[in-house]
N, C-alpha and C positions, 0 to 999 in steps of 0.2 A: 504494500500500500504506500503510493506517494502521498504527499500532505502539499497542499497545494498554499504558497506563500507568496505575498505582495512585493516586498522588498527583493532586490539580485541579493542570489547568494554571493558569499564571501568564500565559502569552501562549499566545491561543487566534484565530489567522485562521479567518473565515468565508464561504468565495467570494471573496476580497479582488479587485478588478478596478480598473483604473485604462484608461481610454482616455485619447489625448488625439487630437481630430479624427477622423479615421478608424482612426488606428492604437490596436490594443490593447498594450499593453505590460507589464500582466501582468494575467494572465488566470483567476479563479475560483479563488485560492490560499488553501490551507486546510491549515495545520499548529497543531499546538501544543508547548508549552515549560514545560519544569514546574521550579521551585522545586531548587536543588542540580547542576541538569546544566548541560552548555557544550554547545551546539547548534549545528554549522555548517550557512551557507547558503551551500552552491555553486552555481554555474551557468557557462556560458561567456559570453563579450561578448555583453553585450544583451540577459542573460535576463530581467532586469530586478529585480537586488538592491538594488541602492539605494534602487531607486523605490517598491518594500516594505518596505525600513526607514524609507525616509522617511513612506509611508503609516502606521506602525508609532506612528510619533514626531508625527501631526502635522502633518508638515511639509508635507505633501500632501493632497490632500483623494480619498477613493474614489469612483469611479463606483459601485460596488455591492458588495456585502458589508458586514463589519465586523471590527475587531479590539476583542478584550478584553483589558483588565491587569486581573488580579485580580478580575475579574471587575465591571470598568467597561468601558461601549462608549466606545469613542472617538468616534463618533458623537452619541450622544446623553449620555455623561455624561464631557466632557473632562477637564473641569477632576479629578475625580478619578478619570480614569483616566492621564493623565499625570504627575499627581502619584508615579505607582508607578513614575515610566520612568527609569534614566540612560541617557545615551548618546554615542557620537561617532561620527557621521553624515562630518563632514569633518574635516579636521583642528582639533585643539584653540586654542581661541584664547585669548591669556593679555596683561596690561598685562607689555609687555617689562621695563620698567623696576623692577616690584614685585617682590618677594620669593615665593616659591612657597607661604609661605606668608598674605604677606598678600595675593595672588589669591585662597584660598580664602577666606582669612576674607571680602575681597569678594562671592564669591559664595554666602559664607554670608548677609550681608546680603537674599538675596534672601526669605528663609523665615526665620522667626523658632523653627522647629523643632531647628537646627543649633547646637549648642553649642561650646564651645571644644573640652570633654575627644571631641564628635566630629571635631573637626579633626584631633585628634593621633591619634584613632583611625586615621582613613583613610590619615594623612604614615607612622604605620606598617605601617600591611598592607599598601604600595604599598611601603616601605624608600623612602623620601625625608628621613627624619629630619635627615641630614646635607645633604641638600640645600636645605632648606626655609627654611635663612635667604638663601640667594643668590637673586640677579635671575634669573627668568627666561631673560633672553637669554645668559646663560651656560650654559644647561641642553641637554643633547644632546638627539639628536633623541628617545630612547628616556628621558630624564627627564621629554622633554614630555609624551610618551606616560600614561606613569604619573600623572602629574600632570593630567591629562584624566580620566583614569581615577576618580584620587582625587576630584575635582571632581565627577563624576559619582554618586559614591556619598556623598555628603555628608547629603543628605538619607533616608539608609536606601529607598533603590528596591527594589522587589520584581524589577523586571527591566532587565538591565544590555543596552545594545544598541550592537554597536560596528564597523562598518562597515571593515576591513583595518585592525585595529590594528597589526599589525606591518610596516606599508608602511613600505619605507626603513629597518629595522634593519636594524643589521649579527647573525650569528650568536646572539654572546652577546647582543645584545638582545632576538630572538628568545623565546631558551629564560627570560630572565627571565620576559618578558613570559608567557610561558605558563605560569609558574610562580605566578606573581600571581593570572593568574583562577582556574586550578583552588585556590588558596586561599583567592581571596574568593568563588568557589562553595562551599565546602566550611564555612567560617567565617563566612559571614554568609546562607547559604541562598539565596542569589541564582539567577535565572534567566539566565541569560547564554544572546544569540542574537549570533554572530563569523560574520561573512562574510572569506576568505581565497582569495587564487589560492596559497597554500602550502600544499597537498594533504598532504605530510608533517607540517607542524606541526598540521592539522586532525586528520590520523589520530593523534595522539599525544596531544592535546589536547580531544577533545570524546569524549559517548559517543553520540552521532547525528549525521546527514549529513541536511541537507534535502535534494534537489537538483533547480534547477528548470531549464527551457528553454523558451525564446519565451514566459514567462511564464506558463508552467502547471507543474505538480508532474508532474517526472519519477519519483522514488523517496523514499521515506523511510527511512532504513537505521541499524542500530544498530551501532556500530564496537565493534572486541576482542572479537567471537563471531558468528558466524554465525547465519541467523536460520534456522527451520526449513524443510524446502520442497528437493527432489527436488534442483531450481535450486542449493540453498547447501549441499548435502552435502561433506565434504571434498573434495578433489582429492588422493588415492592415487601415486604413484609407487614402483612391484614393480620390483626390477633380478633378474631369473631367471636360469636357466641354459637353460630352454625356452621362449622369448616365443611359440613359437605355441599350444604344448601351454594355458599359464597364458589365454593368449588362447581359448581353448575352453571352459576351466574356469571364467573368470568369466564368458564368455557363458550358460553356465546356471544362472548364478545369480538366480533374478527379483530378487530387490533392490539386486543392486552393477550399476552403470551401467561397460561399458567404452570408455574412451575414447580412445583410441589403443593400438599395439603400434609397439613402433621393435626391429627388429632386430639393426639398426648400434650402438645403446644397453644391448641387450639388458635394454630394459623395456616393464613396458605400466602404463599410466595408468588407474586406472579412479575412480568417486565409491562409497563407502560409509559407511554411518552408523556408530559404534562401535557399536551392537549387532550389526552384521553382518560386525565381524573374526573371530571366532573360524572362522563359517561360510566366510569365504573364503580363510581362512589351512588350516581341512581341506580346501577343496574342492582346493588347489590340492596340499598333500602329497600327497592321494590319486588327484593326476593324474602324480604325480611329478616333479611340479616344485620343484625346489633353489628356495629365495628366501635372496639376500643381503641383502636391504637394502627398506626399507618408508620413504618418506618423504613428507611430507605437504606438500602447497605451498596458499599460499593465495596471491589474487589481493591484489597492493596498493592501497590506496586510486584511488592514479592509474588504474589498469588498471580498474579497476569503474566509475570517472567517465568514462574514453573508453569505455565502453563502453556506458551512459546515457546517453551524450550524441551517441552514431556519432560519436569521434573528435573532437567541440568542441572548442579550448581553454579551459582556465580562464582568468579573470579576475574 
């Protein structure tokens, strides 16, 4: 399923494939990413995330397809299609010894585009201010983090790509960290693509799910709303006073789906759209069925991903 967006993407895969010898290890992968959103790319072991970001970045070469930044192929125009990329692919690497912030000014060194006043930019949209005269090797592992991060975006990249950045936080560093990207999405327009096996911090943190397995594109899905489609109607839970009479009366309803009756619960489950409450709130008065209680459940991230993936684990 494509999802169909207003804005040009900013990272756009095209059949992206990678062999290596006989084995395909990812296979015909074709998403895109646009400018302002946090994009997760789940899969379980082996579906082959890294080996797409690394194809993403560069750091790999594609058997077939291509990727755009900004609408440079990475193929045929590197140099400034890379130019658009920040990233951490593995973990951050820093001179222990240096100060955090004369590592960046180090790798400011590398481009002649990066100025002082955007140094201090990035040591504050990360909150490194007070950390930025210490070494390094004093830095937890979630300042490292940030400090990657800052690094990354020194040069104003259109797209930010960062491979389980929250591997190894504790809690609170977690919820910084998530709080960081959706402000340097939001404050600098960035494209941000996070790979995570933390299901809960994806679902909280991004507003789309890639999700792949054995290296091809299992779903594309938009998180905090359901997408249209018979498949993603509410999930209804009716607590009655008559579960079989209620169970008859929404059988003849052509547009509400029912999906169970529990006796022992004294509910029945059915899927309907809001245009189709008022119709099954009379159908069911006028079967004389008491309703106490109407409650709506939806499926959590995790539960939608084992269910994509027949039960896979993430990673």
């Amino acid at each position: 399923m494509t999802l169909k967006q207003t804005n040009p993407p900013v990272l756009k895969l095209s059949g992206v494939t990678k062999r290596i010898g006989k084995k395909t290890i990812v296979d015909g992968l074709s998403f895109e990413v646009r400018g302002g959103e946090i994009v997760g790319l789940l899969g379980p072991n082996g579906a082959g995330k890294t080996t797409a970001m690394r194809m993403m970045t560069g750091l790999i070469r594609m058997s077939e397809g291509d990727v755009t930044v900004a609408g440079s192929s990475i193929r045929d125009r590197f140099k400034e299609a890379i130019a658009q990329v920040g990233g951490i692919i593995e973990n951050p690497e820093f001179y222990p010894y240096m100060s955090g912030f004369d590592n960046l000014k180090q790798a400011a060194r590398m481009t002649d585009s990066v100025t002082d006043q955007r140094i201090a930019e990035v040591i504050g949209l990360l909150g490194l201010e007070e950390a930025q005269g210490k070494k390094v090797k004093t830095y937890s592992l979630g300042m490292r983090q940030r400090l990657g991060i800052a690094q990354a975006l020194l040069d104003r990249p259109k797209l930010l790509i960062l491979d389980e950045p929250n591997n190894g936080l504790d809690p609170a560093g977690i919820r910084e960290m998530r709080d960081y990207l959706k402000q340097i999405a939001h404050s600098e327009g960035i494209a941000i693509l996070v790979s995570s096996h933390l299901l809960s911090e994806i679902e909280q943190m991004c507003s789309r799910v890639v999700v792949i397995q054995n290296g091809r594109l299992v779903t594309e899905r938009k998180l905090g709303g359901r997408e249209a489609g018979a498949a993603d109607l509410p999930e209804l839970r009716i607590r009655v006073d008559k579960p079989e009479e209620a169970r008859r009366a929404i059988e003849a309803l052509e547009r509400v789906k029912l999906e169970r009756v529990s006796e022992a619960e004294s509910e029945v489950t059915c899927l309907a759209a809001d245009a189709d409450m008022a119709a099954l709130i009379d159908a069911l008065r006028l079967a004389g069925v008491t309703v106490y209680r109407i409650a709506e459940t939806r499926k959590s991230l995790e539960d939608e991903f084992l269910q994509w993936t027949g039960g896979n684990q993430i990673a």
